[in-house]
TIRO-2110 file (N, C-alpha, C; in Angstrom, 1 decimal):
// TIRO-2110
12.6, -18.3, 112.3, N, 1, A
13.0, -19.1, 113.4, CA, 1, A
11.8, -19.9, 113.9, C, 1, A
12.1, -21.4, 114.2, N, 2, A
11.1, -22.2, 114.8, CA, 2, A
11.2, -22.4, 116.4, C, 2, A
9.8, -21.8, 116.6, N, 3, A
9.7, -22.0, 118.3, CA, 3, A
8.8, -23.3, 118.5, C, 3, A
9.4, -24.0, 119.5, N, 4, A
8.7, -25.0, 119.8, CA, 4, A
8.2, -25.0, 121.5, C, 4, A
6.7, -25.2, 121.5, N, 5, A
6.7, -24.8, 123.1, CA, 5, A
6.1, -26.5, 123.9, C, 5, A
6.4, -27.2, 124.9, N, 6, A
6.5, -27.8, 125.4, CA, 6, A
5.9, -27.7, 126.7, C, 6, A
4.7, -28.0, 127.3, N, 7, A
4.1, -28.3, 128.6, CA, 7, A
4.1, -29.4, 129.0, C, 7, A
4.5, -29.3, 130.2, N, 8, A
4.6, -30.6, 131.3, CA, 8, A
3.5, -30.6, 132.2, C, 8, A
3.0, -31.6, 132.7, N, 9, A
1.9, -31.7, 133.5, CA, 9, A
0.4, -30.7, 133.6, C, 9, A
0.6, -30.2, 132.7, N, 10, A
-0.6, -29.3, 132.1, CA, 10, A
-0.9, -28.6, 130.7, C, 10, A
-1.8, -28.1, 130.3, N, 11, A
-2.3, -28.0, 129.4, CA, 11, A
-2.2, -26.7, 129.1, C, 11, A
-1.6, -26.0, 128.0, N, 12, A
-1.2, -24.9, 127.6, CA, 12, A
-2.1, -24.3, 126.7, C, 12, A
-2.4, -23.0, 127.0, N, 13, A
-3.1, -22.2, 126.3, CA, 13, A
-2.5, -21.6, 125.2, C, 13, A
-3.4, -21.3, 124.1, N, 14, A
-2.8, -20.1, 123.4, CA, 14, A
-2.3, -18.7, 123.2, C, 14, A
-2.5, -18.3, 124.2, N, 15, A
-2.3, -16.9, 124.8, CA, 15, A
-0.6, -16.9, 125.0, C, 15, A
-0.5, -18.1, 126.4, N, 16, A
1.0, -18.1, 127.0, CA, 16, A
1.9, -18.5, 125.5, C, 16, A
1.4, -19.5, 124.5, N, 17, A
2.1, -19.8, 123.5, CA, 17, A
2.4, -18.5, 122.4, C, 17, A
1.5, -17.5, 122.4, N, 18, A
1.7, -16.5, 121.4, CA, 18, A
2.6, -15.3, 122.0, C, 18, A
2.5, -15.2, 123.7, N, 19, A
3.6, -14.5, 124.4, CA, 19, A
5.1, -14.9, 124.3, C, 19, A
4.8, -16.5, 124.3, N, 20, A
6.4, -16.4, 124.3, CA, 20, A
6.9, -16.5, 122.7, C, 20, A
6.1, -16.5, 121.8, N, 21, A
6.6, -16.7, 120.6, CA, 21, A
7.0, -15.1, 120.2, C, 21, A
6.4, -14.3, 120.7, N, 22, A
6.9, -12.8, 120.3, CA, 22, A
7.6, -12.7, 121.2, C, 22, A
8.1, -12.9, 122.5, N, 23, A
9.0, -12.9, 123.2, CA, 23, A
10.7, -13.4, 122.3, C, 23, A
10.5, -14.7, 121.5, N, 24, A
11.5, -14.7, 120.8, CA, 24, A
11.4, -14.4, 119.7, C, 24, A
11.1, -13.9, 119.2, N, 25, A
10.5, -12.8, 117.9, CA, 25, A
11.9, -12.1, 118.8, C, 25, A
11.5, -11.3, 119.7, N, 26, A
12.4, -9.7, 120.1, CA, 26, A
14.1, -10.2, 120.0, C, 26, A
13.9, -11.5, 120.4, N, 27, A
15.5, -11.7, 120.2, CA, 27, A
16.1, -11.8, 118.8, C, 27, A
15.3, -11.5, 117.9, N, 28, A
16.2, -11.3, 116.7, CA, 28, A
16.6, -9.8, 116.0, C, 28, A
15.9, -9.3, 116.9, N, 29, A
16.5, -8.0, 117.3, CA, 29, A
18.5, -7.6, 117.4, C, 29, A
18.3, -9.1, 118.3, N, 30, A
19.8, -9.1, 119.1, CA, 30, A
21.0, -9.7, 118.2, C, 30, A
20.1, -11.1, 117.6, N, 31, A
21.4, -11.9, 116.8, CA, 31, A
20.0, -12.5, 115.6, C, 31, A
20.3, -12.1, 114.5, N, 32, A
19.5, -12.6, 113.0, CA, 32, A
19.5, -14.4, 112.9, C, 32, A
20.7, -14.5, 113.6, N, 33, A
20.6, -15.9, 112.7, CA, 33, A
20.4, -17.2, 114.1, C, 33, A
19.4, -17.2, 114.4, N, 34, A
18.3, -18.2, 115.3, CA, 34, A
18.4, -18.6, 114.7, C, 34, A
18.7, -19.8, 114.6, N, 35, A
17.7, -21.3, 113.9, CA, 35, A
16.5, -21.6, 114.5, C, 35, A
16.8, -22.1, 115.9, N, 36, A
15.4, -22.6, 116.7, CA, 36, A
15.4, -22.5, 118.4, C, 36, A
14.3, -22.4, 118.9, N, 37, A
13.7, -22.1, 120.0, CA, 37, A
13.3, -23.1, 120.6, C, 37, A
13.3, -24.1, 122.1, N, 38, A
12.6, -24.6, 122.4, CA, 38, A
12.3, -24.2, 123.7, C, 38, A
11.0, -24.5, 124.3, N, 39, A
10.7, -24.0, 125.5, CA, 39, A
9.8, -24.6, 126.4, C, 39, A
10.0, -25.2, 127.1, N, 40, A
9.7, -26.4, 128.2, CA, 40, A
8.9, -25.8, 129.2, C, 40, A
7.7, -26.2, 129.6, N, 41, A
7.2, -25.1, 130.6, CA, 41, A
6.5, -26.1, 131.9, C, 41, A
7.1, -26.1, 133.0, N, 42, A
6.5, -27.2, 133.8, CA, 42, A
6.2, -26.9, 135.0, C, 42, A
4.8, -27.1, 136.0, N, 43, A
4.6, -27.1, 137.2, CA, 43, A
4.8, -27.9, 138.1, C, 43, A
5.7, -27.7, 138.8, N, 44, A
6.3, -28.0, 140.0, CA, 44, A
5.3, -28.4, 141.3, C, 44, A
5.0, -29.6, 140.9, N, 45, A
4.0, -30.1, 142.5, CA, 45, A
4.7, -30.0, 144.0, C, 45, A
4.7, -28.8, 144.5, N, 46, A
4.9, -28.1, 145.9, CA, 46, A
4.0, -27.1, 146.4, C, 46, A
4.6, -26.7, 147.6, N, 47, A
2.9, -25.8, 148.7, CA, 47, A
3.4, -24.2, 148.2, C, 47, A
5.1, -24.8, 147.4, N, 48, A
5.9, -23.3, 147.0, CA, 48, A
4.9, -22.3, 146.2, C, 48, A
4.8, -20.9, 146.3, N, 49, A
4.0, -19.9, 145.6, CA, 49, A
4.9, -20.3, 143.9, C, 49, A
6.2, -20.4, 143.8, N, 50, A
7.2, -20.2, 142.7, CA, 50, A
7.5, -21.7, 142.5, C, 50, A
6.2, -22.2, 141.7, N, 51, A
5.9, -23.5, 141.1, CA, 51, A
6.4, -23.5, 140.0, C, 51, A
6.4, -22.8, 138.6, N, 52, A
6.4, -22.9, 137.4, CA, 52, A
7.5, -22.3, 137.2, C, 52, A
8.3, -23.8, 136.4, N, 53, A
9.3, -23.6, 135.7, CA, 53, A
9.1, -23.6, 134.2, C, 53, A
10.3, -22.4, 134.1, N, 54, A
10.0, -22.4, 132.3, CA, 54, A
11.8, -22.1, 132.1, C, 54, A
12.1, -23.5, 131.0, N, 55, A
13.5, -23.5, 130.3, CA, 55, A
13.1, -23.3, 129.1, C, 55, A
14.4, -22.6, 128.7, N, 56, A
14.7, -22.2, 127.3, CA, 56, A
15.6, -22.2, 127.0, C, 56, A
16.1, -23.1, 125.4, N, 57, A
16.7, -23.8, 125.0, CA, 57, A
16.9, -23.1, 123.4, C, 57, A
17.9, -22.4, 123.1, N, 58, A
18.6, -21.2, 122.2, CA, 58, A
19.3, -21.6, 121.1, C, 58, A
18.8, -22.1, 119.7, N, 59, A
20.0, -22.7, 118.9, CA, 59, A
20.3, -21.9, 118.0, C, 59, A
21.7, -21.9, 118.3, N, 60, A
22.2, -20.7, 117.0, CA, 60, A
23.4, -21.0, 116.1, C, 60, A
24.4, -21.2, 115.3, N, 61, A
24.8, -21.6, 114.2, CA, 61, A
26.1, -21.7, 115.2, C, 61, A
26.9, -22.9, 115.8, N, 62, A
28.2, -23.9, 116.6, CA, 62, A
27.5, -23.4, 117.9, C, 62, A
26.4, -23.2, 118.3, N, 63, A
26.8, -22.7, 120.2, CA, 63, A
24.9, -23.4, 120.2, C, 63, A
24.4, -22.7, 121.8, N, 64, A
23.3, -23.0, 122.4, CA, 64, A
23.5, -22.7, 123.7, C, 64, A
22.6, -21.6, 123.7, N, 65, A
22.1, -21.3, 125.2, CA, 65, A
21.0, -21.5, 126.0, C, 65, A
20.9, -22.6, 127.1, N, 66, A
19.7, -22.8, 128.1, CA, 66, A
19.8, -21.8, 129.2, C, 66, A
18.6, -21.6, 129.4, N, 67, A
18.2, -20.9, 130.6, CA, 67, A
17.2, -21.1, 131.5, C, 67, A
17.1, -21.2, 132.4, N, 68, A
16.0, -22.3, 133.5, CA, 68, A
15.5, -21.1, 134.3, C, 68, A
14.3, -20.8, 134.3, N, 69, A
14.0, -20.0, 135.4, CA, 69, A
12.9, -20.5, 136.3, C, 69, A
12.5, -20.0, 137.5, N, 70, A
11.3, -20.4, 138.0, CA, 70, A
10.6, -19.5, 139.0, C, 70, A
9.5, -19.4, 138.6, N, 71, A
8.4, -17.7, 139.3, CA, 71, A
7.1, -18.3, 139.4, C, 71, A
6.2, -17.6, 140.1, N, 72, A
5.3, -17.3, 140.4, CA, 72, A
4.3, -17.7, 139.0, C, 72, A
4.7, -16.8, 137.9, N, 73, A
4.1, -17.5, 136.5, CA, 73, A
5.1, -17.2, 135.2, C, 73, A
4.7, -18.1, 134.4, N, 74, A
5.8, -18.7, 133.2, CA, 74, A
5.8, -17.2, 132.5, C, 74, A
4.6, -16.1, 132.2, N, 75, A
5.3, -14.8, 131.9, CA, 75, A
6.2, -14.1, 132.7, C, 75, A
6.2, -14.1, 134.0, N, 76, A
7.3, -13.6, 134.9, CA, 76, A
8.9, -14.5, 134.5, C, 76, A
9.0, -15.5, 134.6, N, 77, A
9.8, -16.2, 133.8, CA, 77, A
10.4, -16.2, 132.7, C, 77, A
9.0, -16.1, 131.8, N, 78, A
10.0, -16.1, 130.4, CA, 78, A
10.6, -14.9, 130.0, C, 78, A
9.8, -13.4, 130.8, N, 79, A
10.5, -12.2, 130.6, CA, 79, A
12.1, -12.0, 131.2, C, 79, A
11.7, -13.1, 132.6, N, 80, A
13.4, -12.7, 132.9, CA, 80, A
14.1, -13.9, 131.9, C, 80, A
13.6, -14.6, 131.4, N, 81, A
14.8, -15.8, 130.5, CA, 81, A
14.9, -15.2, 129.3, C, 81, A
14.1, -14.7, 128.9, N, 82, A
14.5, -13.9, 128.0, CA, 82, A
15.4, -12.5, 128.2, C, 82, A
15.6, -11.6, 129.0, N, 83, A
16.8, -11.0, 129.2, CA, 83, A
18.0, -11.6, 129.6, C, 83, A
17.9, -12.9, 130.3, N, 84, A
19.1, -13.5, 130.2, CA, 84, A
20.0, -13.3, 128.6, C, 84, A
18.8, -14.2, 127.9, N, 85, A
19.0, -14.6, 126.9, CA, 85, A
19.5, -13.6, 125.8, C, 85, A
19.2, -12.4, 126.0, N, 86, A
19.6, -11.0, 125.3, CA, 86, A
21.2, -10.6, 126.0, C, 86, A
21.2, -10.9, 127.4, N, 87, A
22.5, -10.7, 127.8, CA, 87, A
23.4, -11.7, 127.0, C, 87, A
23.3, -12.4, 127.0, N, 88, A
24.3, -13.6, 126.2, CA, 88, A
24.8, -13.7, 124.7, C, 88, A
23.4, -13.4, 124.1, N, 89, A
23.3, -12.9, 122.5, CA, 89, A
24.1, -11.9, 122.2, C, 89, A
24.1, -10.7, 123.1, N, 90, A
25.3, -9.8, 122.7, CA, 90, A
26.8, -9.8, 123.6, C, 90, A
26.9, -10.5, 124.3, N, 91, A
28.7, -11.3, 124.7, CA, 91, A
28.5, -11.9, 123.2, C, 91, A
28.0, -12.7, 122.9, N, 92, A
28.0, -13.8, 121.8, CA, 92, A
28.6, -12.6, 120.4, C, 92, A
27.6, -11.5, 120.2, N, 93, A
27.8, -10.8, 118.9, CA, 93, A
29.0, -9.9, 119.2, C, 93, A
29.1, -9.3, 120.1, N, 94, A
30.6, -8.6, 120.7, CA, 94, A
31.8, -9.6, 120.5, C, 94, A
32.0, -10.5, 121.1, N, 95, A
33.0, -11.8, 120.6, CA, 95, A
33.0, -11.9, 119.2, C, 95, A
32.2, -11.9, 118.3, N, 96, A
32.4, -12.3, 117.4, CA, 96, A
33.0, -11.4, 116.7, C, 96, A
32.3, -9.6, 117.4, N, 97, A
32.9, -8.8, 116.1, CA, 97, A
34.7, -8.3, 116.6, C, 97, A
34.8, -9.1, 117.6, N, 98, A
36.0, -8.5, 118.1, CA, 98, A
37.6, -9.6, 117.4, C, 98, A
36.5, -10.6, 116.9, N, 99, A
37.7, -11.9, 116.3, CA, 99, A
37.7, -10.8, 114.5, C, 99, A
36.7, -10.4, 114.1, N, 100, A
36.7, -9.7, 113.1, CA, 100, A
37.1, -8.5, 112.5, C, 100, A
38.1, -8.2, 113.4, N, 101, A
38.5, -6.5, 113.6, CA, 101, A
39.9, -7.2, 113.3, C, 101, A
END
């Protein structure tokens, strides 16, 4: 699976890029067949503490799931976008094993 990570208005470390890459690593846990990952990560110029937005963008063989969150920091974020994203993955694998029965 190819993850692509995308920063807006700032400059992205390697650390946050290697978190969220094993972050969707775990999702194939859920459903095998990812194709690709993209993941948009942007600071929000406000006085707000919950600046940083981080979307994620889920491609999988006829579908695609986005998820937009925004926290305090893009690992607070990407952990909850990513349980989103495990919630959905298995509606998605339950539906499918339920047309297969």
């Amino acid at each position: 699976m190819k993850v692509n990570v995308q920063s807006v208005n700032f400059n992205i470390d390697n650390t946050l890029v290697e978190f969220i890459q094993n972050k969707m690593d775990s999702l194939e846990k859920f459903y095998d067949k990812i194709i690709r990952v993209d993941a948009y990560l942007k600071v929000q110029n406000t006085s707000e503490k919950e600046n940083k937005i981080t979307e994620i963008k889920l491609l999988i063989p006829g579908d695609e799931f986005i998820v937009k969150k925004q926290c305090k920091s893009f690992e607070e974020a990407v952990n909850i976008a990513t349980d989103s994203l495990k919630r959905q993955l298995r509606k998605k694998k339950e539906k499918q094993r339920a047309h297969h029965v």
